[in-house]
Each structure stands twice: as C-alpha cells, then as structure tokens.
Z-matrix of the N, CA and C atoms (Angstrom, degrees):
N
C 1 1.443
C 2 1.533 1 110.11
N 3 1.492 2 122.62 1 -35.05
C 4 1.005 3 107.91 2 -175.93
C 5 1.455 4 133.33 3 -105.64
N 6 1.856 5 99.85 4 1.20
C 7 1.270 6 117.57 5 167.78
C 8 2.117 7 98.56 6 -70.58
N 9 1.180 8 106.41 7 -28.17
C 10 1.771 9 102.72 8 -167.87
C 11 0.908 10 97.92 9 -86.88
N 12 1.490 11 132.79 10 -9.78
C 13 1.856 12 112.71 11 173.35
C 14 1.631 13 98.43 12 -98.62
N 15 1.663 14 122.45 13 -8.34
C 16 1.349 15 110.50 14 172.04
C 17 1.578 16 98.01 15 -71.81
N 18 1.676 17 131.30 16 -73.95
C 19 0.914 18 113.88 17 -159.53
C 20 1.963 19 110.24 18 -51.11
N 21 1.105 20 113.08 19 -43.66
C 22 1.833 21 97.83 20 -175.57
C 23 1.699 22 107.36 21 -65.93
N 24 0.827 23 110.91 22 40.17
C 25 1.389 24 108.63 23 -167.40
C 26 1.769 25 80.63 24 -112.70
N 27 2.054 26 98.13 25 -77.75
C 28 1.253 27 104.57 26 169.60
C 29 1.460 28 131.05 27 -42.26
N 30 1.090 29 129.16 28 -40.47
C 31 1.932 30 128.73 29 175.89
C 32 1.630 31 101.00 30 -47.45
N 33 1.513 32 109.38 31 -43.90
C 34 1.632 33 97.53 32 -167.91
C 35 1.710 34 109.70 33 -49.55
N 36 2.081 35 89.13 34 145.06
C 37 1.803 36 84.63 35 -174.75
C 38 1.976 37 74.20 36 -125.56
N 39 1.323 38 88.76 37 124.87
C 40 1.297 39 106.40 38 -176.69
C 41 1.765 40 107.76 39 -95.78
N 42 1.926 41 107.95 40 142.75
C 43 1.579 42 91.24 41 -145.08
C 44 2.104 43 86.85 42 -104.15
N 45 1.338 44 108.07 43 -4.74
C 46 1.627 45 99.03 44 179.74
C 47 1.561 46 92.90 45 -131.23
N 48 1.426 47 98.46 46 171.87
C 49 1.374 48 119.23 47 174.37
C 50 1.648 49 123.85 48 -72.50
N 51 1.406 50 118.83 49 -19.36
C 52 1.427 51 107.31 50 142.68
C 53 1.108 52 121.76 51 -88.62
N 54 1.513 53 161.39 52 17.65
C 55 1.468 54 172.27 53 171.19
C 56 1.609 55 98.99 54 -74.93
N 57 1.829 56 100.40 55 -66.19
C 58 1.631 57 127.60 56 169.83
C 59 1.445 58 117.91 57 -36.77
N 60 1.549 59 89.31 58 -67.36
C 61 1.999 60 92.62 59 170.16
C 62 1.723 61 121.45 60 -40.05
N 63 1.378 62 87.74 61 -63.39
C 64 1.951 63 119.41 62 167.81
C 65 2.104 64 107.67 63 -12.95
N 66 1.444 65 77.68 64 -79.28
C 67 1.501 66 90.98 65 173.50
C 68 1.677 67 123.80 66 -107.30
N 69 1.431 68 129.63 67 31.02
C 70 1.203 69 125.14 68 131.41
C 71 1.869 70 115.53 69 -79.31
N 72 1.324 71 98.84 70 -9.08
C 73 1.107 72 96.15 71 -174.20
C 74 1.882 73 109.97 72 -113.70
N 75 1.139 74 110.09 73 9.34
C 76 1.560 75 122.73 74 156.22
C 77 1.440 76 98.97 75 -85.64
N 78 1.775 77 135.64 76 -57.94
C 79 1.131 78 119.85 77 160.99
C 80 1.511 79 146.37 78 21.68
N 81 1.737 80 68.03 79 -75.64
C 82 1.874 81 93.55 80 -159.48
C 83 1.665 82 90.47 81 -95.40
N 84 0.890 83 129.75 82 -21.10
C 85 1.560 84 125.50 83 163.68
C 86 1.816 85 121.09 84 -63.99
N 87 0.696 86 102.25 85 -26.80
C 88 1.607 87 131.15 86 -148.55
C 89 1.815 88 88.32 87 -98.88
N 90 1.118 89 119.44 88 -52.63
C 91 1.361 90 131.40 89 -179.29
C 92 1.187 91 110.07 90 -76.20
N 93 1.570 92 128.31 91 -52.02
C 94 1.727 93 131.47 92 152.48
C 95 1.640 94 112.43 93 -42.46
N 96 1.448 95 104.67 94 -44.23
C 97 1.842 96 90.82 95 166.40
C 98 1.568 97 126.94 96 -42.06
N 99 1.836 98 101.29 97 -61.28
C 100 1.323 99 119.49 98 -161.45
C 101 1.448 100 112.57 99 -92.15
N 102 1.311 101 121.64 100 -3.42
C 103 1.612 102 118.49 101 143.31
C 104 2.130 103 116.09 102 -72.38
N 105 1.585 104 80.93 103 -31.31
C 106 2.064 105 68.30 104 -173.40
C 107 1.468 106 100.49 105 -72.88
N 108 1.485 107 115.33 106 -21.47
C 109 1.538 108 114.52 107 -179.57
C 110 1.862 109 112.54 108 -48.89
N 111 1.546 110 101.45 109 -53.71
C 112 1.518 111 122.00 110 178.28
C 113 1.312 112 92.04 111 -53.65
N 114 0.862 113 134.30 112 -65.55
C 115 1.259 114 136.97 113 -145.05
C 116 2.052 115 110.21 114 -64.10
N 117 1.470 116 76.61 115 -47.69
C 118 1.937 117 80.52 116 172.94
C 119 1.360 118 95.03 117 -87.72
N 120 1.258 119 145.52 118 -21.57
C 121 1.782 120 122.42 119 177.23
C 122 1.919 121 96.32 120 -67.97
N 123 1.074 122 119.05 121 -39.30
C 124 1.552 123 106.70 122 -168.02
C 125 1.784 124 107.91 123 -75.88
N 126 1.338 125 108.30 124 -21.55
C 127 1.569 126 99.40 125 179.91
C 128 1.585 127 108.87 126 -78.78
N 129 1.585 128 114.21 127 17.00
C 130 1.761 129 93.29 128 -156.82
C 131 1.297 130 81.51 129 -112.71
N 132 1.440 131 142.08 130 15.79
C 133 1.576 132 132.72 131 -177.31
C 134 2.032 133 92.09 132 -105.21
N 135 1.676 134 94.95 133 155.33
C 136 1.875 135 95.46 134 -173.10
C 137 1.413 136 108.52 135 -55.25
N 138 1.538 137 100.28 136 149.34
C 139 1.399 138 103.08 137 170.33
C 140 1.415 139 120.37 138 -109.91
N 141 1.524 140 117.03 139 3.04
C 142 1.401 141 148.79 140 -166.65
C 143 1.832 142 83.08 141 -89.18
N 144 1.752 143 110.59 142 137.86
C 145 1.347 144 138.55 143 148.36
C 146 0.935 145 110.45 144 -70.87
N 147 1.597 146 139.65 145 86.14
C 148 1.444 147 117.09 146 164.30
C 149 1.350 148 139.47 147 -47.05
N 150 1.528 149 102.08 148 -21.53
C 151 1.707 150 111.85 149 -175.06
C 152 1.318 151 98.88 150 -77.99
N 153 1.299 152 126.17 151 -48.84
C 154 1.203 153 125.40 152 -161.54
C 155 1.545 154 111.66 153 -75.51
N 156 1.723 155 124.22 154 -19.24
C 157 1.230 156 128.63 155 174.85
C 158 1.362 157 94.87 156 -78.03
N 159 1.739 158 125.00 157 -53.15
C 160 1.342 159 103.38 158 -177.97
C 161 1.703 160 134.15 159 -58.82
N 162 1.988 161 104.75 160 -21.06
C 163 1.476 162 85.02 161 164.33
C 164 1.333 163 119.20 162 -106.41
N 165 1.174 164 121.36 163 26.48
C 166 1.611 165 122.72 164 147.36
C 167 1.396 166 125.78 165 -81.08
N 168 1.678 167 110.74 166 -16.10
C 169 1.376 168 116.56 167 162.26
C 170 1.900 169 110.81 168 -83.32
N 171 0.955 170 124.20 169 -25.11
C 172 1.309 171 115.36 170 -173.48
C 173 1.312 172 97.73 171 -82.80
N 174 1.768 173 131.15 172 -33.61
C 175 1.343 174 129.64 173 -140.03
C 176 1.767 175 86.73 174 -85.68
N 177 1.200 176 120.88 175 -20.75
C 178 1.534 177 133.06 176 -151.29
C 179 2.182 178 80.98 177 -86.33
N 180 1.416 179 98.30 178 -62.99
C 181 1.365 180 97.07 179 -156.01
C 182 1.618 181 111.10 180 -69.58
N 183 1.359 182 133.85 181 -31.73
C 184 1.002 183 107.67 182 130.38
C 185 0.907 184 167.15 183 14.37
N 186 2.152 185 110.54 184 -90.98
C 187 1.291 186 138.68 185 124.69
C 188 1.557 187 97.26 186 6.45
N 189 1.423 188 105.49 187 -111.10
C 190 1.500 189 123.08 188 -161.52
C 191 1.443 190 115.39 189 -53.23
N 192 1.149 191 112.62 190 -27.34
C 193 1.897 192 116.85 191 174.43
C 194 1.682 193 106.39 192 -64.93
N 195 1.223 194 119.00 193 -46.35
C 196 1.573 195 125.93 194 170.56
C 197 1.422 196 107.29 195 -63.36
N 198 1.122 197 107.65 196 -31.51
C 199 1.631 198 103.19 197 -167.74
C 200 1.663 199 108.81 198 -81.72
N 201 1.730 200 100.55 199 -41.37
C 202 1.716 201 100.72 200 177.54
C 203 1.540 202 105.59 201 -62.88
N 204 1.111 203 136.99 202 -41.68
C 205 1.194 204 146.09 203 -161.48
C 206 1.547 205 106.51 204 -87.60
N 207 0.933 206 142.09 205 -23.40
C 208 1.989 207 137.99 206 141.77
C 209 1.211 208 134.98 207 -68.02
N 210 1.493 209 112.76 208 -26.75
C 211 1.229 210 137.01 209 -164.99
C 212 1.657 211 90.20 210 -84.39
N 213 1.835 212 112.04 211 156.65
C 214 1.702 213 109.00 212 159.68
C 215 1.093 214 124.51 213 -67.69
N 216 1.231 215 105.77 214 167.30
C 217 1.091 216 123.73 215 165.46
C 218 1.618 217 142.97 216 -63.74
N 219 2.066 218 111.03 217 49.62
C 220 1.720 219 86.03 218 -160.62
C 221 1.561 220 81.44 219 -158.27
N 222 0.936 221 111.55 220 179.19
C 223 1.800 222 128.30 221 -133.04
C 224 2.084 223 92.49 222 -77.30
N 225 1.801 224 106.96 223 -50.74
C 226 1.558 225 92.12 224 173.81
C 227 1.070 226 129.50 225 -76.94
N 228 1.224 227 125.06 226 9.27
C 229 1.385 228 122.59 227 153.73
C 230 1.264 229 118.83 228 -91.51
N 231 1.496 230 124.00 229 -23.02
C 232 1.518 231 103.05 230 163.10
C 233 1.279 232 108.02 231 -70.83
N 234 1.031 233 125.40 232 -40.28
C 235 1.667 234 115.34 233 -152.38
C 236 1.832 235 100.21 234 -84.87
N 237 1.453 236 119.89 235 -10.43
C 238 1.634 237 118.39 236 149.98
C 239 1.212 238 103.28 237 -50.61
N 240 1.453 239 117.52 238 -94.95
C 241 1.437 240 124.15 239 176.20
C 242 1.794 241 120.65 240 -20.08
N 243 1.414 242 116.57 241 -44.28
C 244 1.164 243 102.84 242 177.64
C 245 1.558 244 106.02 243 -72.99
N 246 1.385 245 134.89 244 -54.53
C 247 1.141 246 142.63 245 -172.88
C 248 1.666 247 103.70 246 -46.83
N 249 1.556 248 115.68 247 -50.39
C 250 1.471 249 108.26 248 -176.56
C 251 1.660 250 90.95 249 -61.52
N 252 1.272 251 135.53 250 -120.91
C 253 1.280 252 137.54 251 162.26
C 254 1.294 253 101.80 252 55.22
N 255 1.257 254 114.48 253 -84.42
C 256 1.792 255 125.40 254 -166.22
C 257 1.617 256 93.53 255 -63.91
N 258 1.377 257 125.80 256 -32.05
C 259 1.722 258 111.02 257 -166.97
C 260 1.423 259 100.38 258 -83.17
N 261 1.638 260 131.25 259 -28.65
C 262 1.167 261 119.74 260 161.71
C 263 1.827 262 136.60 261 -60.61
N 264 1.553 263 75.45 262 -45.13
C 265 2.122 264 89.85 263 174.86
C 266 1.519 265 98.11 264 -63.17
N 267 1.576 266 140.37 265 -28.89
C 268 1.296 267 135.13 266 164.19
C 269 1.215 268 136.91 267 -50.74
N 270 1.456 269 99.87 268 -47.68
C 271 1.740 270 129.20 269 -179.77
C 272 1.830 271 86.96 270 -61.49
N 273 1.140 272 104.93 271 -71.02
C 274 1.800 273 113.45 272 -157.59
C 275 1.760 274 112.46 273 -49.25
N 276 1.565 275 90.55 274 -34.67
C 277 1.721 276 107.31 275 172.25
C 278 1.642 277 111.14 276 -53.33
N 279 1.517 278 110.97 277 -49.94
C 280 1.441 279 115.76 278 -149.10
C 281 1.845 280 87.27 279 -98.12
N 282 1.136 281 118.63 280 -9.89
C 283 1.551 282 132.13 281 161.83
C 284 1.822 283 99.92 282 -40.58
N 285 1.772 284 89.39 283 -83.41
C 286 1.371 285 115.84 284 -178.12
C 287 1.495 286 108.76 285 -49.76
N 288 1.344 287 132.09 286 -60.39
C 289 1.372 288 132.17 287 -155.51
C 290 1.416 289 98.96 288 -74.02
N 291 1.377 290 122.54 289 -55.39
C 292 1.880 291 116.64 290 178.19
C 293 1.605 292 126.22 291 -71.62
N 294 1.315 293 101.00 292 20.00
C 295 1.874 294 119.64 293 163.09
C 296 1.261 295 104.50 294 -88.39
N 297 1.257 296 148.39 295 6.33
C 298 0.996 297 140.63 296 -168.11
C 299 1.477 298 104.30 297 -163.13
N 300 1.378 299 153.16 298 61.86
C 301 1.325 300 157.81 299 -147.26
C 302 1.509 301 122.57 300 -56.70
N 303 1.484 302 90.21 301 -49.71
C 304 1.682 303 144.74 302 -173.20
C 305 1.934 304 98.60 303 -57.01
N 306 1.200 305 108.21 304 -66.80
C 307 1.058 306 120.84 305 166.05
C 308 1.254 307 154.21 306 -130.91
N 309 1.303 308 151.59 307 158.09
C 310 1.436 309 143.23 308 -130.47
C 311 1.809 310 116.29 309 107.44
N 312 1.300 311 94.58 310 175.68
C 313 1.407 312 105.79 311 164.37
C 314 1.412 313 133.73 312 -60.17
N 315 1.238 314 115.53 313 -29.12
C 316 1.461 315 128.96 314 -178.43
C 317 1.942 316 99.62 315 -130.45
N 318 1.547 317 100.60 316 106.03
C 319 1.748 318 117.11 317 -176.72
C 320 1.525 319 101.04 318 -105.23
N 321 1.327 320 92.74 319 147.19
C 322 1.540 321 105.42 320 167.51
C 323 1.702 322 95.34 321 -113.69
N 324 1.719 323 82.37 322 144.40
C 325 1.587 324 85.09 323 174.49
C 326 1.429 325 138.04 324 -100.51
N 327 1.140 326 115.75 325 164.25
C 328 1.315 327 125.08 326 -149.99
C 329 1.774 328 118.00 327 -100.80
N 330 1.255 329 115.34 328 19.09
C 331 1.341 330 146.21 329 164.47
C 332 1.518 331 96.34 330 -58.34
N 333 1.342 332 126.06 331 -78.65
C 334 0.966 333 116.50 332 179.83
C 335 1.861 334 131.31 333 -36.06
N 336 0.959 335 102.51 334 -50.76
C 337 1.419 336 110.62 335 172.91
C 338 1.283 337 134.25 336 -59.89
N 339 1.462 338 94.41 337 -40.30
C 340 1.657 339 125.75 338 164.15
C 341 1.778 340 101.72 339 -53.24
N 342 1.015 341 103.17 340 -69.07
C 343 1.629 342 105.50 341 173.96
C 344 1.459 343 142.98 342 -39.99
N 345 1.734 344 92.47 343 -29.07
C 346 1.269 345 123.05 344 175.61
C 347 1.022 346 104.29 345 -70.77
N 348 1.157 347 126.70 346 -68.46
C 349 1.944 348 155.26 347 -173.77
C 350 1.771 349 91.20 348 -43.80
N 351 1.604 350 108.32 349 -56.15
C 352 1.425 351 89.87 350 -172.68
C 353 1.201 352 120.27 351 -82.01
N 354 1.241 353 128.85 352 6.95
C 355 1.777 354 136.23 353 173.26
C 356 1.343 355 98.36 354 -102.12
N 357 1.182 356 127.16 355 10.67
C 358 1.276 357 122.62 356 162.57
C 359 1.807 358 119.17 357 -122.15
N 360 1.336 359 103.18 358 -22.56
C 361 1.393 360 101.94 359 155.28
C 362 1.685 361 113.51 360 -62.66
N 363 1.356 362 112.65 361 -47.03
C 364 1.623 363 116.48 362 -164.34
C 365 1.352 364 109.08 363 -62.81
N 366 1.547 365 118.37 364 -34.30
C 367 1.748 366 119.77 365 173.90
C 368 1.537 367 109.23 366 -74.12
C-alpha cells in the first residue's frame, strides 16, 4: 500500500511551481515514511543471543550446583541459594519476556504509539 501511494505520488506531473514544490515535498515525506517502515521491519526480528543466554544459563547452574555442594549444611544457606537462584531464573525470564514488548505475558501498551501515529497523521 505504501509503495503504490509512493509511486502515484511520483507519476504526478505538476503544472506550476508551487504544485512541484507540493509534491517534491510529498516525496521526501513519503521516503521518510518508507525508511521508518525498514527501520521498524528490521527491529521486529530477536535481539536476544540464544547461545550466549544458553551459556549463561548453564554457567549459573553450575554456579549454584558447586556452590550447594561446598557450602554447609543448614537451612540459611539453602534458602540463600534458593533465593539467589529464583532472582537469576527471574532476571533471565524478564531477559526473554521484554525482547519482544508486543507480545508475551507481560505487554506494554500500545497507546503510546497510537498517539504517535496520530500526531503524525495530523501534521
């Protein structure tokens, strides 16, 4: 749709020099559209390393498997270990879930954007 209002944009043969201005200057609008278009099609692929999340998940479990297993034997040190544990498996969660805003369990909303879009229709 918006490559066909670029080219009818271009066909116009404008018959005065403000007509010309008019639409050299739809143009250059028109071209600021379809770069911000690129621009949000390339941000919508992951931006998350999976390899590197997966060996920050092994390096973690590990981590804590060496650590339960040196550490004594008595109730605040498990429940450290469990408490660290859960604040990492959290961190890595909200890693994963806020790569994607749009969708998941936890959304941000889209008011904002909407708002944007319409302060940019109105100019």
């Amino acid at each position: 749709m918006l490559v066909g209002i670029d080219m009818a944009i271009r066909k116009l043969e404008p018959a005065d020099r403000y007509r010309q201005r008019v639409a050299q200057s739809l143009e250059a609008r028109m071209a600021e559209v379809l770069q911000g278009r690129r621009h949000v099609i390339e941000a919508v692929r992951d931006t998350i390393s999976w390899p590197l999340l997966a060996a920050t998940t092994g390096w973690l479990t590990i981590f804590f498997g060496v650590f339960g297993l040196i550490a004594p034997r008595n109730a605040v040190v498990h429940v450290t270990i469990l408490l660290c544990a859960i604040s990492f498996a959290s961190t890595l969660y909200f890693i994963v879930e806020f790569d994607n805003p749009i969708e998941g369990q936890i959304r941000a909303s889209s008011a904002p954007v909407r708002d944007a879009l319409r302060h940019i229709d109105a100019s």
